[in-house]
mmCIF file of the C-alpha atoms, coordinates in Angstrom:
data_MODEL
# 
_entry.id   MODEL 
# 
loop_
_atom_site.group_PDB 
_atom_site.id 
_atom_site.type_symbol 
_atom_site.label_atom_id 
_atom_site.label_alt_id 
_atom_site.label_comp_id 
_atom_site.label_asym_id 
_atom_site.label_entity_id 
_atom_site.label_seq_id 
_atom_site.pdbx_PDB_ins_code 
_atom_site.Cartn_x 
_atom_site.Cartn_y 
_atom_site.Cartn_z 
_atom_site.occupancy 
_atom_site.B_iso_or_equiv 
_atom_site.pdbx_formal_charge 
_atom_site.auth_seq_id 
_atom_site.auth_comp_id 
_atom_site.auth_asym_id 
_atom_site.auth_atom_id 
_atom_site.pdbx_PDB_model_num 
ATOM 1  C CA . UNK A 1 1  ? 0.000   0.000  0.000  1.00 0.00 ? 1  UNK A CA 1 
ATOM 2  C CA . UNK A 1 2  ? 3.086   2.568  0.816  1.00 0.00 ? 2  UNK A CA 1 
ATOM 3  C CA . UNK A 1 3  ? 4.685   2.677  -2.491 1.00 0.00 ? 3  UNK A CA 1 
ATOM 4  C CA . UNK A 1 4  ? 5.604   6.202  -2.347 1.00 0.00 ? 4  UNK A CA 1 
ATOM 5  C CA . UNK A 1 5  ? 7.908   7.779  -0.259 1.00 0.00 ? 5  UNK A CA 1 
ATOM 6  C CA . UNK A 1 6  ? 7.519   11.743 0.412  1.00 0.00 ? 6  UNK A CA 1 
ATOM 7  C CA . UNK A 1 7  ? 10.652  14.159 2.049  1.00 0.00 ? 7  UNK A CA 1 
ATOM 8  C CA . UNK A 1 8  ? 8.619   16.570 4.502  1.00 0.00 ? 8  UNK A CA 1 
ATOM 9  C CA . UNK A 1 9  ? 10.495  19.448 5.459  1.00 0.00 ? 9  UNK A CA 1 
ATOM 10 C CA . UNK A 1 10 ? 10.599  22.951 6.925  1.00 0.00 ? 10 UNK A CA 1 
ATOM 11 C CA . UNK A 1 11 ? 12.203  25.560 5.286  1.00 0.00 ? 11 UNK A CA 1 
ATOM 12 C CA . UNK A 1 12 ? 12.843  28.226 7.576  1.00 0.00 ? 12 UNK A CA 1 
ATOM 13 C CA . UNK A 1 13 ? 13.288  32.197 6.551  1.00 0.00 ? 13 UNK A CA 1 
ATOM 14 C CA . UNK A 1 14 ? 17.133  31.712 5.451  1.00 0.00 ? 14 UNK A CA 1 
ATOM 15 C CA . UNK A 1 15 ? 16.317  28.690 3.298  1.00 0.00 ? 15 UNK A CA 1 
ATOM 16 C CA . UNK A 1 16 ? 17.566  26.421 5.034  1.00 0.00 ? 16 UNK A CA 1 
ATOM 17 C CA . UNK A 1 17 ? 15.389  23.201 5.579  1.00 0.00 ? 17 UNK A CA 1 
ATOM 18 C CA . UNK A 1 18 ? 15.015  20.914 8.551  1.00 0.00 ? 18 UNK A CA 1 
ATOM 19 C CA . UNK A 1 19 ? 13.213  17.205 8.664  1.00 0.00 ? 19 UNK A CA 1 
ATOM 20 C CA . UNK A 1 20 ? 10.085  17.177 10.098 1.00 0.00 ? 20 UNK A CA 1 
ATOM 21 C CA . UNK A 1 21 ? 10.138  15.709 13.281 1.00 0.00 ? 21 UNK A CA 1 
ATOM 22 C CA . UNK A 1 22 ? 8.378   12.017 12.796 1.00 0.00 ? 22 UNK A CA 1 
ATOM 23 C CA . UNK A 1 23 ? 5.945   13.005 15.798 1.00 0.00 ? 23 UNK A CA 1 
ATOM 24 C CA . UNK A 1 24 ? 4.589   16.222 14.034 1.00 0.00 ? 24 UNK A CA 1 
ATOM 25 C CA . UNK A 1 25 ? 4.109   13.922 10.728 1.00 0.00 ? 25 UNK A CA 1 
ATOM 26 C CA . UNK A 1 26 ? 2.518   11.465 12.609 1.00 0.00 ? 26 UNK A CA 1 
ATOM 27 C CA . UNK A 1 27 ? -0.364  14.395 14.143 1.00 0.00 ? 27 UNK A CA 1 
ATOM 28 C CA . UNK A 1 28 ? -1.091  14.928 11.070 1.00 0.00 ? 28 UNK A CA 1 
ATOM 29 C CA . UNK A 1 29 ? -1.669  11.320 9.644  1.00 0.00 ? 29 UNK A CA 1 
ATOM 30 C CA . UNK A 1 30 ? -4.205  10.819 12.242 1.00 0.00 ? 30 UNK A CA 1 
ATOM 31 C CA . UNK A 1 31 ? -7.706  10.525 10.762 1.00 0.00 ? 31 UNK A CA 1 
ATOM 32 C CA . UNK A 1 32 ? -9.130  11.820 13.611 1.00 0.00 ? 32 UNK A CA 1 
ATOM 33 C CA . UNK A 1 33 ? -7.640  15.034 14.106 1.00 0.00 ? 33 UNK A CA 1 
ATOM 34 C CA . UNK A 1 34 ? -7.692  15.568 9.474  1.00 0.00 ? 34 UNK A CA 1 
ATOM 35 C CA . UNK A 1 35 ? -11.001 13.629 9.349  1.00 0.00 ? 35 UNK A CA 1 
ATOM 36 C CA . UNK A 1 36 ? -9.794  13.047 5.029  1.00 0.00 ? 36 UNK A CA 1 
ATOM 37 C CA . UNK A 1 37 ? -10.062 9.464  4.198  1.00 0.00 ? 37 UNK A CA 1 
ATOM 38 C CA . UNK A 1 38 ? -7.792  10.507 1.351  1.00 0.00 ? 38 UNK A CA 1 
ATOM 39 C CA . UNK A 1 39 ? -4.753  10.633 3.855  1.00 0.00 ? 39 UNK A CA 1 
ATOM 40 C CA . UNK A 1 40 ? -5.678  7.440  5.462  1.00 0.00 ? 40 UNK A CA 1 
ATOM 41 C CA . UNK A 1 41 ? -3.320  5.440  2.939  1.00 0.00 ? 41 UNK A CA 1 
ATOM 42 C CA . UNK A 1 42 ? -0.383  7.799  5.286  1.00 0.00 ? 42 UNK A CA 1 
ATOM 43 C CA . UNK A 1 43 ? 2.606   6.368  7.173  1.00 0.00 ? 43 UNK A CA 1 
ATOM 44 C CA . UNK A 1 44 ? 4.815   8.485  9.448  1.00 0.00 ? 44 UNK A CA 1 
ATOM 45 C CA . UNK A 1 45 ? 8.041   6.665  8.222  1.00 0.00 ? 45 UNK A CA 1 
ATOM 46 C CA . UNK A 1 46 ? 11.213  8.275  10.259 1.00 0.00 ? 46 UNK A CA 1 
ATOM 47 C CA . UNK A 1 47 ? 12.287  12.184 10.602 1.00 0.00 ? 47 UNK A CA 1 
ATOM 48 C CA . UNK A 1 48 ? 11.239  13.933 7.555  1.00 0.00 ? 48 UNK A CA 1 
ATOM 49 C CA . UNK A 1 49 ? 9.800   10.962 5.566  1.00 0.00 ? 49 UNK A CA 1 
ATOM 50 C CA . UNK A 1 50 ? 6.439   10.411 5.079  1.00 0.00 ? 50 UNK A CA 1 
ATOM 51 C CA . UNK A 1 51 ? 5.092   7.304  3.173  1.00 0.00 ? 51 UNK A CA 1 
ATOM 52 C CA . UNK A 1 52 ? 1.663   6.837  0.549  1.00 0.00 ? 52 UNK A CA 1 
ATOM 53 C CA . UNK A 1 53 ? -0.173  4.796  -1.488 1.00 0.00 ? 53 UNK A CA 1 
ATOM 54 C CA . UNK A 1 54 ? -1.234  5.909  -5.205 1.00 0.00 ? 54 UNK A CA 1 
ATOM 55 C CA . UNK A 1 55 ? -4.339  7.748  -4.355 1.00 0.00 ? 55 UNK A CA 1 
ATOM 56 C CA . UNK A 1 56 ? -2.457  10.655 -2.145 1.00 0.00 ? 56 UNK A CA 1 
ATOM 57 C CA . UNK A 1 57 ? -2.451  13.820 -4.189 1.00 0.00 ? 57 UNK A CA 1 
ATOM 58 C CA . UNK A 1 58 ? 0.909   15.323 -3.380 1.00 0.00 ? 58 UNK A CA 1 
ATOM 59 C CA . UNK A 1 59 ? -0.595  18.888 -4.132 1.00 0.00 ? 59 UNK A CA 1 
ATOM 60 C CA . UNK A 1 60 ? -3.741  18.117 -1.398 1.00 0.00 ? 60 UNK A CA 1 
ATOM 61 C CA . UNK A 1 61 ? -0.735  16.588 0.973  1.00 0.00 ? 61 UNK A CA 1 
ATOM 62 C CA . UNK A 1 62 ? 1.000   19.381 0.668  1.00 0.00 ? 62 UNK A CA 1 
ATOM 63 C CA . UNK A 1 63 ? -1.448  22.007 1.404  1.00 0.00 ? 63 UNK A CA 1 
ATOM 64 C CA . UNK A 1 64 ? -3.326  19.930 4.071  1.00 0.00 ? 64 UNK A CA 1 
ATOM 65 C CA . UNK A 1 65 ? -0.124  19.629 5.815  1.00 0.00 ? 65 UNK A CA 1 
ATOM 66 C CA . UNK A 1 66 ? 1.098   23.151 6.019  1.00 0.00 ? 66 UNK A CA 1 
ATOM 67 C CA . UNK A 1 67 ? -2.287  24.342 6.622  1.00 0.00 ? 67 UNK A CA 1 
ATOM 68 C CA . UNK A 1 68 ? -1.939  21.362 9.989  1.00 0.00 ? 68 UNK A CA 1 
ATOM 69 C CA . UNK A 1 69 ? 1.451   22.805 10.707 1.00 0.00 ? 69 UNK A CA 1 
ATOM 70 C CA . UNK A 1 70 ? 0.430   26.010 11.109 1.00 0.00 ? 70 UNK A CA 1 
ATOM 71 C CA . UNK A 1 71 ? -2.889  25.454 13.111 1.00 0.00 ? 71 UNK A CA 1 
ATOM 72 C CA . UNK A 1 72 ? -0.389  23.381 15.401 1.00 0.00 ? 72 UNK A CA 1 
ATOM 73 C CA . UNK A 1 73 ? 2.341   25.956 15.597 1.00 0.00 ? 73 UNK A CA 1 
ATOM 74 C CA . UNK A 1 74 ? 5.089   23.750 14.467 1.00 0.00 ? 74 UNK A CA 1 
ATOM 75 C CA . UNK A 1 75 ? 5.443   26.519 11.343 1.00 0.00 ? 75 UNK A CA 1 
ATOM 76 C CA . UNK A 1 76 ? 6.448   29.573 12.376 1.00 0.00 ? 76 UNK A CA 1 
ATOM 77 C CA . UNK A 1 77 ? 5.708   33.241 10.460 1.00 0.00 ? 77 UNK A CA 1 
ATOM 78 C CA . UNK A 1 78 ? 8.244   33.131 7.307  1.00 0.00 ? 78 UNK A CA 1 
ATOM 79 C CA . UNK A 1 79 ? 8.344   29.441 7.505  1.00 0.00 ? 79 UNK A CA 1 
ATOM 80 C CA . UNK A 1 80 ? 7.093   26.787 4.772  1.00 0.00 ? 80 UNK A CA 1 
ATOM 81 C CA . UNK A 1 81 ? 6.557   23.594 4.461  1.00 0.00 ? 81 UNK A CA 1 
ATOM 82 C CA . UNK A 1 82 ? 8.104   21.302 1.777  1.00 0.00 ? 82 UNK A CA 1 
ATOM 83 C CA . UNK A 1 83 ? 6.783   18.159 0.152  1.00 0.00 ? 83 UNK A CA 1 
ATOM 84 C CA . UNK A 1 84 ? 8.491   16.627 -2.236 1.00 0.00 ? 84 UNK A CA 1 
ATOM 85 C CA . UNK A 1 85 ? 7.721   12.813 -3.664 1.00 0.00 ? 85 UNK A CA 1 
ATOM 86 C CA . UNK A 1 86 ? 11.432  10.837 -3.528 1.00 0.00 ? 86 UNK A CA 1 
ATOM 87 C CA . UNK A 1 87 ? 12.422  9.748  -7.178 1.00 0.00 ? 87 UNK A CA 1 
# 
């Protein structure tokens, strides 16, 4: 079912860009707290990695997921969020 593998990371106001911490991946893979069965097929895989099956839209997973960072603080102002599928 995970046969994609996504690089989450933060990319603070000098560029520079961090791995996600696994646990604030893992908040947001949570059905209960995104309630979109679309990011169901989600697995918080290590620091910065997120993996998903075919269905995941990485342009909804991205914007879902900064949106979730945000709400949650773990983006702060002149941060983004980067997700990127691994080749």
């Amino acid at each position: 079912m995970f046969v994609r593998r996504f690089s989450v990371q933060r990319v603070d106001s000098s560029g520079a860009r961090h791995p996600c911490p696994i646990q604030q991946i893992d908040s947001f893979a949570m059905r209960n707290f995104t309630n979109e069965a679309v990011f169901d097929d989600t697995f918080p895989a290590a620091d910065g990695v997120l993996e998903a099956g075919h269905r995941v839209p990485v342009d909804r997973l991205h914007a879902a997921m900064e949106d979730w960072f945000r709400r949650k603080g773990y983006l702060k102002a002149g941060e983004r969020l980067e997700v990127a599928e691994q080749r």
